[in-house]
N, C-alpha and C positions, 0 to 999 in steps of 0.2 A: 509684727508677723500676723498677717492675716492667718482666719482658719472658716474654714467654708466646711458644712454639714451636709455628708450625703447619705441619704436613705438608702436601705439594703432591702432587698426583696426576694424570694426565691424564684419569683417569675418576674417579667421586667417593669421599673415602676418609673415614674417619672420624678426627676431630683427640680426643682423651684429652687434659680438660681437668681437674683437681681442683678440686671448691669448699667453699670454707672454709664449716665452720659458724660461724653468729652466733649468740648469746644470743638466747631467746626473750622477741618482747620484751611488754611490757606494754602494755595498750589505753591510747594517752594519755587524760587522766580531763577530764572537765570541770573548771572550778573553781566552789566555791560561788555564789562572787557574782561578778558580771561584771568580766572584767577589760580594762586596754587594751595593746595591742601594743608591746612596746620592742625598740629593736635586739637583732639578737643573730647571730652566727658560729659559726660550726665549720667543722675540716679536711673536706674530705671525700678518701678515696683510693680507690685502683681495687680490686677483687679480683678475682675468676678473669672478665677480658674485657671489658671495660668500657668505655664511656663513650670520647667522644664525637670521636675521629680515632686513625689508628692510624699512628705511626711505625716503618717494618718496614726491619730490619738488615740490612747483608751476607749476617749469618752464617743469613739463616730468621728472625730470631725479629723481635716486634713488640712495640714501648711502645704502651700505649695511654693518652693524654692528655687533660685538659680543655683547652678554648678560652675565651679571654676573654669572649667573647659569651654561652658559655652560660648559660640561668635554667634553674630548680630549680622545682617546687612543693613546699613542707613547709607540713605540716597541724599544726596547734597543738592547746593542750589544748581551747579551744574550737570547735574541728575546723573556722577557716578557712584555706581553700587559699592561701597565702603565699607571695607572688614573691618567689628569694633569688637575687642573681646569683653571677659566679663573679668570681676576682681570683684573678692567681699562677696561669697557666695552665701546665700541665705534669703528670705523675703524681699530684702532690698539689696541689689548691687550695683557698681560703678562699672557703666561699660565707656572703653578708653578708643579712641582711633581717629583717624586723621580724614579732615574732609571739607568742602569749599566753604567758607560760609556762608548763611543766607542772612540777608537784612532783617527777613520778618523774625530769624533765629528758630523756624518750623524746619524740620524735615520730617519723610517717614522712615519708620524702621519696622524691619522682617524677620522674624527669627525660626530657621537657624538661617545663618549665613548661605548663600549658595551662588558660587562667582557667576550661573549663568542669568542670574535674574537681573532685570531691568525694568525701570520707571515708564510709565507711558503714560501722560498727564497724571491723575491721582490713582492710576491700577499697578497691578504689579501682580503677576504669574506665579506661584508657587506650587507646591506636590504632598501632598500627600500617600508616603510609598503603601505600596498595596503588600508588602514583605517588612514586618517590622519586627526587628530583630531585640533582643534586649538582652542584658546581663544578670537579670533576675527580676523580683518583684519591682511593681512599676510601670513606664513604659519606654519607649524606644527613643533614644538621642536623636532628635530632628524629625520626629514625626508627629506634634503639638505644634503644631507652627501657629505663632503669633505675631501680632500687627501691633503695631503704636506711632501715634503722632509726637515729636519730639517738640515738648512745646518751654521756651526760658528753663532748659537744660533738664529737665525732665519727662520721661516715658513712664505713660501708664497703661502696661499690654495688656490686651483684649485676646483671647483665645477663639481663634477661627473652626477649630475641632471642635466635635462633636467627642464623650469619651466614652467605651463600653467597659465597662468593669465586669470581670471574672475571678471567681478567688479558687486557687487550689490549695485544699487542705492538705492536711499532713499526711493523712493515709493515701493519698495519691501519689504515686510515687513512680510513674511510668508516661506519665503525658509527656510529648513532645512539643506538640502545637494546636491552636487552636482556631479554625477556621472561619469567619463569617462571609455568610452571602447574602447578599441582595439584590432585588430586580433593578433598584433604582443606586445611580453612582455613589461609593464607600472611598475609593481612591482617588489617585492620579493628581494631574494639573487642574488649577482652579486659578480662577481670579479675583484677588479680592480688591476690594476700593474703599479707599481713605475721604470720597466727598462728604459722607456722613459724620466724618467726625471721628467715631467709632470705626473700624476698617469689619465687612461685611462679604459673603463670599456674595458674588453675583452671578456668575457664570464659571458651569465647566465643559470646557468645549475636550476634553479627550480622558476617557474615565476608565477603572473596573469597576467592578460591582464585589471582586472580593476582595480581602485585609486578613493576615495571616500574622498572628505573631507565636515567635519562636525564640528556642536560645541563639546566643549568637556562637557557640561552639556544637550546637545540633544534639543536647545533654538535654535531660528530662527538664520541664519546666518546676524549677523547687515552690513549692508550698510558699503564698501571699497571695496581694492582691497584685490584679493586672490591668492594665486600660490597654484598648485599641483604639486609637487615635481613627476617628470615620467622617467624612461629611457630612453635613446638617443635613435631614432632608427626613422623607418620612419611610422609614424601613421595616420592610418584614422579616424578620431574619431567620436563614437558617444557620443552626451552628454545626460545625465537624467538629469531631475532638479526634485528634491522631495520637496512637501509643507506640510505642518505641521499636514493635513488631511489626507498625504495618497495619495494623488493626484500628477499627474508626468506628465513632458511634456519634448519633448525630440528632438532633434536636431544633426544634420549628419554635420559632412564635406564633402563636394563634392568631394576630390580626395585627395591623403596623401600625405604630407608633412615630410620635416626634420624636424626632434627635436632633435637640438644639446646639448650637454654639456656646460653651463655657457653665456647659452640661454633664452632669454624668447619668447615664442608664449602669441598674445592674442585672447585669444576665444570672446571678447566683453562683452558686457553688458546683463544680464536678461532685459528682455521685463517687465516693470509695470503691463502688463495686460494676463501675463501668466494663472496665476491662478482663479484671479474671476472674475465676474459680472454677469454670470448665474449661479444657483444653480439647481441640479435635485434632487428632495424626495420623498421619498414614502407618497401619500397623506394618510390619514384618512381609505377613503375605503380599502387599498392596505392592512392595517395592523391591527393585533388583538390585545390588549395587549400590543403594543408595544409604543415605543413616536416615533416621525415623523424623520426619519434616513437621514442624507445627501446621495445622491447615489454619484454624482463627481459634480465637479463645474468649469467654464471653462469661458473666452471670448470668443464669436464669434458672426460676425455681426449678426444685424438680417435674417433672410431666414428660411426657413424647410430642416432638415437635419436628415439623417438614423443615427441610431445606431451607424453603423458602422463608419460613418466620425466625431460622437460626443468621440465615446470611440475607435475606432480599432478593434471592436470586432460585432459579430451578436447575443450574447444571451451573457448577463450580469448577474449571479448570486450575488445577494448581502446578506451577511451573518447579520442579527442583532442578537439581545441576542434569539430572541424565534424563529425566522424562517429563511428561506434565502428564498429570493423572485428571480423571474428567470423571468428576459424580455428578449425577443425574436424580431426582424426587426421591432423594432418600427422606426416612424419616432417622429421627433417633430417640433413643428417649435416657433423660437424666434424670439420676437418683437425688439423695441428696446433697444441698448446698452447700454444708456445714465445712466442709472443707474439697479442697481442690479435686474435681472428678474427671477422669482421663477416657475418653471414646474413641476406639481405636477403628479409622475406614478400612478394610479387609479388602483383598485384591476382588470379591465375589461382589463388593460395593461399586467397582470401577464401571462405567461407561464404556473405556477408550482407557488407552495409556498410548500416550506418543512417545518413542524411543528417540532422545535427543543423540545426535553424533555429530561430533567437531570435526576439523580437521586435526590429523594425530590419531584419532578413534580408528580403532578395527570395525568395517561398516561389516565384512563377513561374520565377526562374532556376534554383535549385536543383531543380523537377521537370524543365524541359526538360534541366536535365545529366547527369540520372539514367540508370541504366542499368539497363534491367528484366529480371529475371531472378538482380541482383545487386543493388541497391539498394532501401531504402524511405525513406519520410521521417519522422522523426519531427518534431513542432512542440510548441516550448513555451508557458507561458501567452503573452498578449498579443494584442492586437490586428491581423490581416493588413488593409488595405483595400485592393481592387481586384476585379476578377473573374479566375477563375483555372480554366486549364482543366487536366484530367483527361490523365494521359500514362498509356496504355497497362502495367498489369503492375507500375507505382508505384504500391503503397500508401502514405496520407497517413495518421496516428495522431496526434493531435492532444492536451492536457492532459498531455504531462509532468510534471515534475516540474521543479525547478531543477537537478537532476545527471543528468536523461535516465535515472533509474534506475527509474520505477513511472509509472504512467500509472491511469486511471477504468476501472470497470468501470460504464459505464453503461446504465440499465434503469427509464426512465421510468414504469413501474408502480409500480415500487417508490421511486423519489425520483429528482426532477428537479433534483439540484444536482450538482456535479463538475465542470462544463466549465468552462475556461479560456483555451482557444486560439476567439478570435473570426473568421470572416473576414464582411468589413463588406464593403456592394456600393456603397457609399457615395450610395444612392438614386439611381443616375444605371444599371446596369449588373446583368446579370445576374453573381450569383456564385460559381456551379460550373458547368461546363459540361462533358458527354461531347459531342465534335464529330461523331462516328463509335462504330459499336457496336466492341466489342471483339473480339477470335478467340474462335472456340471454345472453344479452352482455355484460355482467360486471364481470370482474377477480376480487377477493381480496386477496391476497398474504400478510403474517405475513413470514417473512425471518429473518436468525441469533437472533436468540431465543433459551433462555433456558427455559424450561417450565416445573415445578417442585412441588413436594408436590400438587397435586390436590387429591382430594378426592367426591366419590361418594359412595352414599346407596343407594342398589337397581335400580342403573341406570345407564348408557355407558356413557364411554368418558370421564374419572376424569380429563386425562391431555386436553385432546383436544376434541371437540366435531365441526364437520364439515359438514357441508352443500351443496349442489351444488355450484360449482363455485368457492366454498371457498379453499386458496390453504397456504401448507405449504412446506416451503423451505430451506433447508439448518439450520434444528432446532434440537434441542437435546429435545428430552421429555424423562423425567427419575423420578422415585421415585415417582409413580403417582398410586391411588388404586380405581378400582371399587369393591367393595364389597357386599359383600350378595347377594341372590337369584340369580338371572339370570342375573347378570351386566357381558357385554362386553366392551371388549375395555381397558383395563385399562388405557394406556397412550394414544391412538385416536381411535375414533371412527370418521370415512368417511363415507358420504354418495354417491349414485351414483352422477356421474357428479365433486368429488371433487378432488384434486391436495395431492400425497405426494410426495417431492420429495429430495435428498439428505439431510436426516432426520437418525439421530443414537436414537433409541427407544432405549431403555435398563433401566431392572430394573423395569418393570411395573407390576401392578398384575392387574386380573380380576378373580371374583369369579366363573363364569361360560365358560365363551368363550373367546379365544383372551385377550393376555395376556399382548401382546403389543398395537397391531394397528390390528380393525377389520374395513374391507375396502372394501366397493359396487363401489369406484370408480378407480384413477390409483396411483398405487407404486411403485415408480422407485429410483436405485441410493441409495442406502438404508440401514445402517447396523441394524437388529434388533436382539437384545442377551440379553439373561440376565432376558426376563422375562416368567411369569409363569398364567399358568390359574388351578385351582384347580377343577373343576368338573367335566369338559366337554372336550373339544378339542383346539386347535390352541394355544399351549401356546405363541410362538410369534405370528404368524398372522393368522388373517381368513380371505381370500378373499371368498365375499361373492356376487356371478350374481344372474341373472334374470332366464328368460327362454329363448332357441333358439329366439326368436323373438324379446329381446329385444338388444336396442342396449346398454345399459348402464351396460355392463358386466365389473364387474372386471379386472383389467388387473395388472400383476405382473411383473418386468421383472428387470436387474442386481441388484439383492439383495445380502445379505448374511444375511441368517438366523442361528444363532447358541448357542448352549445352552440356549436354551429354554426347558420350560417343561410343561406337561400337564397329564390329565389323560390318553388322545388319541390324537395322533398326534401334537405331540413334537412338532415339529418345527412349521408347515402349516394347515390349514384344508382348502379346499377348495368347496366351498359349491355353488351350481347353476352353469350356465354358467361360466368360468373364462377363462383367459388365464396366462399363466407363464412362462417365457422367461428366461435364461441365468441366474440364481439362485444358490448358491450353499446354501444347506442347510448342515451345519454342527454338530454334536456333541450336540444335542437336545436328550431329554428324554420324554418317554411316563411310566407314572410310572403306569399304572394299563391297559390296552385299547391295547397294543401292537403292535400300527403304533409308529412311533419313530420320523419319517420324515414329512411325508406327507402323508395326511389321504385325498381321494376323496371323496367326497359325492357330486356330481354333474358332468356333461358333461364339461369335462376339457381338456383342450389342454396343455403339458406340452413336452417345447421345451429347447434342448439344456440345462439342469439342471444337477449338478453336488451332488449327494448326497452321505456321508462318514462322519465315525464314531457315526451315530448315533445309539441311545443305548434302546432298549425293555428291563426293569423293573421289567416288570410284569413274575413270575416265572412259570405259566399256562398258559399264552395264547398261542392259536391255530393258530391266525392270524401272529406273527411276524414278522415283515418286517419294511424298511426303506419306501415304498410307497405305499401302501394300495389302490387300485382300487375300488370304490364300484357300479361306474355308467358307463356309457361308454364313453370313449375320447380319446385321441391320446394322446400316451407316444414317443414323436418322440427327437431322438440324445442325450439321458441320460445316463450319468455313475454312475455306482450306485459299490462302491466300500465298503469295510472293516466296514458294519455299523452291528450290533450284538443285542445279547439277553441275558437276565440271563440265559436261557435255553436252548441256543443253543452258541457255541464261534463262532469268525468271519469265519472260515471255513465252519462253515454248518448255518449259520443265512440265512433267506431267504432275499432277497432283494426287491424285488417286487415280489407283488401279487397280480394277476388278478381275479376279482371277479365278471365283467360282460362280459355275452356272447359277445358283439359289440365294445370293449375296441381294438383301434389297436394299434398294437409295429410295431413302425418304426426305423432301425439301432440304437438300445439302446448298449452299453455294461455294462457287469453285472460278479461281481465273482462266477468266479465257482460254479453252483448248487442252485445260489441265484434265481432263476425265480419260481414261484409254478402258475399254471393256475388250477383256478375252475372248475371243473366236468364241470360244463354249459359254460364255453367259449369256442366262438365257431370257432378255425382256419380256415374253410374253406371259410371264405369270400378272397376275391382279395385281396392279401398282409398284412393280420391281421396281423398276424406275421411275419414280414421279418427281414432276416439278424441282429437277434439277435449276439453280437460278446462275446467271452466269456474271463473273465478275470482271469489267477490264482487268486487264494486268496495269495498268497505267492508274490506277483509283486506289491509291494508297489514302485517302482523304477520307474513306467510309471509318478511319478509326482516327483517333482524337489526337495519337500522338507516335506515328508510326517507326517515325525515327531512334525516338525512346524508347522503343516499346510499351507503349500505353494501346492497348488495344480493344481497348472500351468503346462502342459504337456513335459516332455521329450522325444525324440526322439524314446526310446524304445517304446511310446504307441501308434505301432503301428495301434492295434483293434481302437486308437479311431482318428486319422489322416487322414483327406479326408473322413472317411466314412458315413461321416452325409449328411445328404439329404438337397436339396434345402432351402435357408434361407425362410423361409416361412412368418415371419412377419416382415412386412414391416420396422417398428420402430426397432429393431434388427440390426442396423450398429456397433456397435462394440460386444467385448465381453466383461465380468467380469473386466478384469483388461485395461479396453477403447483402446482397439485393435481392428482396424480395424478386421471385421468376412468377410471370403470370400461371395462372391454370390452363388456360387455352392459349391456343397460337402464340407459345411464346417465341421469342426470336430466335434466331440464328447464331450460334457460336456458344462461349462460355459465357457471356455476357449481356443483359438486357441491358436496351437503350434506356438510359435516366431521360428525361424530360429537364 
């Protein structure tokens, strides 16, 4: 029984180990003709480090042993990989197994056994796992991989590892695992080669860099010595130490070191007082609902000390079952060490507190318990039903995740999938409700939200109903009905002062106005389609201003409005002061009223809007057109393309029509013939009419993809490239598809031409 002497060190030292040279050995040979496998044996014994548990003495030094359990791969003459087990475990054992023979009476052998390994002239592929598991002091079954030449029925294995020794004392009684890292490869596949004689690692073509070992029931690591089995190579190491809470404390080497083969480094001993004697929790005040949660626990003398020298970090979010609570550069200060000291963070310590809700959670209890100022709510997938109103300064964030850790970045132009969190109105009730406008200074924002089945009689806002202040963001409202008499809004109803913003409407009704979303305040980023208002106007939207004087006007600006329907004005109505920006309104119907598009009824500014294929219904009207003028306002950098009537086809449909004397056209393009001006409008002001550009009807080509509706500008559309006047509103930096819009002469329509 060998015994090999390792030095101990508290910081790491290098162990001076000798290795015997072996006979160089010879490649085993095929044999002519095929042969079949018969029993066969040999010794095998240890040399410098070896194989596969280590018995260590009083005196330092260590046996290293075989186990009954262990198998062997040895490669035959006809180079297959051959399971030999062991027998007579101790220094020297007999491994038994069947396999071709070779003339010279050499093969090599691998240990441990692994049936995917194979011979490739003198190499051979093995692994070192980066997860090594053990049963106690020691190290891990099949992570010491050793090599030998079987030479006249004897193996003298060579250890291809590198070993790192850690001892945990007795008073350590909470360690789970211990981490090592390095820049340069610790694990994985390696190959090692028998031409030397000696078998040698040569190459590792697919690595990690870290080696964890642990129990293999996931239990405190008990008090002894350990080795992680590492690649040779030259390591600077850092160490993790994990405790049983979650808690980790961590340790560097000062500069790298050799880690040879049939080697051992010691890394030292764990500290007793790693882990505890102070505790941090969330006090009583801190928490709702919840029991009293450990935040981390740690030794350090007494003094006051930040955040950042307690944890590494300046703002700690700590997740329990109902909130994550969020401190921010606290300091704290601890007494003495002498025994276990308890700091309790107080809800006046808190940054934030995020209110977690499941599916199954009352989402109404948990906003009315909220405290604004200090709380939001976050909501995961599943279905809420009821209606649920809006508490002042609680934000609502909706599509978490399962661990509260990522949530949607939702942007319905770009794709309407991601939402998870439903709230259902259950067809009987409206389902968001602002009661009252907000303060001043106070946003409230409901984000990634489905908001569905709400229902109204005789009154706005089935899906939504919003207030100043109140904002919505990145939300699907769909399948939502205001009904009877004069109800607007089917799926939102805004008030002046409120936020819609990256929002897919679809699918809404309203029995009089505004079919989707009727809106006194701002619309942005926005797809609305799909729904319908049956008596009146805006089957998707009504933006609805004030008067010149006020500032709380409507503002509309990169929408897509399309297939919507109404009895007048299909897509849009625009009512009071408003403005409308970069908009394409598409393929909307007016089924009786014969605007199709956009219906004015107020001093409206309409900039840079793209409207086409929208459709007049109705088989008498007089009015027909895609944009209906009724008040006066600025129609400035509009294309108004291929939009039609039952009573006129896309060649003679009028596109626009002007019906107030003071209405001015600024570089609009429009198909051929599509423009009609009222008796009473009156050209001769200062550029009322200028540089109208005229489009054939027959030039569906000026867009990239008209049939699909891709209506993004090709090179041929001329008329609409450069000729648009000055960006005029400020908020206006890109265009429809979030493309930078020039400063000057930008183009024609919703869309700048890409190059």
């Amino acid at each position: 029984m060998k015994k090999y002497t390792i030095l101990l060190a508290t910081i790491i030292l290098a162990f001076a180990a000798c290795n015997k040279e072996a006979p160089t050995p010879e490649t085993p040979e095929s044999p002519a003709a095929p042969q079949s496998a018969v029993p066969f044996t040999f010794h095998a014994t240890m040399g410098e480090l070896t194989k596969t548990q280590i018995s260590e003495n009083t005196d330092g030094s260590a046996d290293v042993l075989w186990k009954e359990t262990d198998k062997v791969s040895v490669f035959d003459a006809a180079g297959n990989n051959c399971e030999f087990s062991v027998s007579g475990a101790g220094s020297t054992a007999t491994l038994s197994g069947k396999l071709v023979p070779s003339s010279s009476g050499k093969y090599y052998a691998v240990y441990p056994y692994a049936p995917s390994s194979a011979l490739s002239g003198t190499t051979v592929t093995a692994e070192i796992p980066s997860v090594q598991k053990v049963s106690g002091p020691g190290f891990a079954d099949g992570a010491v991989i050793s090599g030998a030449v079987v030479s006249e029925g004897t193996a003298v294995f060579s250890n291809l590892a590198s070993l790192v020794r850690f001892t945990v004392p007795d008073d350590v009684t909470t360690l789970k695992s211990v981490t090592l890292v390095s820049e340069a490869p610790l694990s994985g596949p390696f190959v090692m080669d028998f031409a030397g004689g000696t078998p040698a690692v040569t190459s590792v073509p697919d690595h990690a860099t870290t080696v964890t070992v642990e129990m293999e029931d996931g239990s405190a690591l008990p008090s002894g010595n350990y080795y992680a089995a590492v690649l040779p190579g030259s390591h600077k190491l850092t160490v993790t130490l994990t405790d049983q809470d979650g808690m980790t404390a961590e340790r560097a080497m000062g500069e790298a070191k050799a880690f040879v083969s049939s080697h051992i480094r010691s890394i030292g001993s764990v500290k007793s007082d790693t882990f505890d004697n102070v505790e941090f929790v969330l006090g009583d005040a801190a928490v709702s609902g919840e029991t009293k949660t450990l935040v981390m626990s740690a030794k350090i003398p007494a003094g006051t000390y930040t955040m950042e020298q307690l944890l590494g970090v300046t703002s700690y979010p700590y997740k329990g079952d109902k909130a994550i609570y969020v401190i921010d550069n606290l300091s704290f200060t601890v007494g003495s060490t002498t025994e276990k000291q308890t700091i309790s963070v107080a809800k006046s310590d808190l940054t934030a507190r995020h209110l977690l809700v499941r599916e199954g959670d009352d989402l109404q209890a948990v906003l009315n318990a909220a405290e604004a100022g200090l709380d939001d709510v976050y909501v995961g997938a599943g279905t809420f039903t009821g209606g649920f109103t809006m508490v002042e300064g609680i934000n609502v964030t909706g599509s978490w995740d399962a661990d509260f850790t990522g949530t949607i970045n939702y942007e319905p132009l770009k794709s309407t999938s991601g939402i998870t969190t439903i709230l259902d109105g259950g067809g009987s009730q409206r389902v968001v409700n602002q009661a009252a406008a907000f303060t001043e200074s106070t946003v409230t924002t409901w984000k990634n939200l489905k908001i569905q089945n709400g229902k109204r009689s005789s009154d706005n806002g089935a899906g939504v109903y919003l207030m100043s202040r109140g904002v919505l963001d990145g939300c699907e409202i769909c399948n939502n009905s205001a009904s009877e008499g004069s109800s607007q809004g089917g799926g939102v109803w805004a008030a002046e002062g409120s936020f819609v913003r990256n929002c897919w409407i679809h699918d809404n009704f309203a029995q009089h106005t505004a079919g989707g979303i009727y809106c006194k305040g701002q619309l942005t980023y926005s797809l609305i389609e799909n729904n319908s208002a049956q008596d009146n106007a805006g089957g998707g939207v009504q933006m609805h201003g004030g008067n010149a004087a006020d500032n709380n006007n409507g503002t509309m600006y990169n929408c897509i409005v399309r297939r919507n329907s109404s009895a007048n004005g299909g897509g849009i109505r625009l009512y009071g002061v408003t403005q409308v920006a970069n908009c394409l309104v598409l393929s909307n119907t007016a089924t009786s009223g014969g605007v199709s598009g956009i219906l004015v009824n107020g001093q409206t500014s309409i900039l840079n809007c793209t409207l086409v294929k929208n459709y007049d219904a109705a088989t008498s009207a007089g009015n027909s057109s895609a944009l209906y003028c009724n008040q006066n306002g600025t129609i400035k950098n509009c294309l108004f393309f291929g939009n039609y009537s039952s009573s006129k086809n896309a060649d003679s449909a009028v596109q626009l029509y002007i019906n107030h004397k003071y209405t001015w056209l600024m570089n609009n393009a429009i198909t051929d013939g599509g423009l009609k001006l009222h008796t009473q409008y009156d050209p001769s002001g200062n550029g009322r009419n200028q540089n109208t550009q005229t489009i054939p009807a027959a030039s569906p080509g000026i867009f990239n993809n008209y049939a699909g509706d891709d209506y993004t500008l090709t090179k041929s559309a001329t008329m609409c490239i450069d000729k648009g006047n000055t960006n005029i509103f400020g908020f206006m930096t890109t265009d429809l598809a979030y493309k930078a819009r020039k400063v000057n002469t930008v183009d024609i329509g919703c869309y700048e031409y890409q190059q």
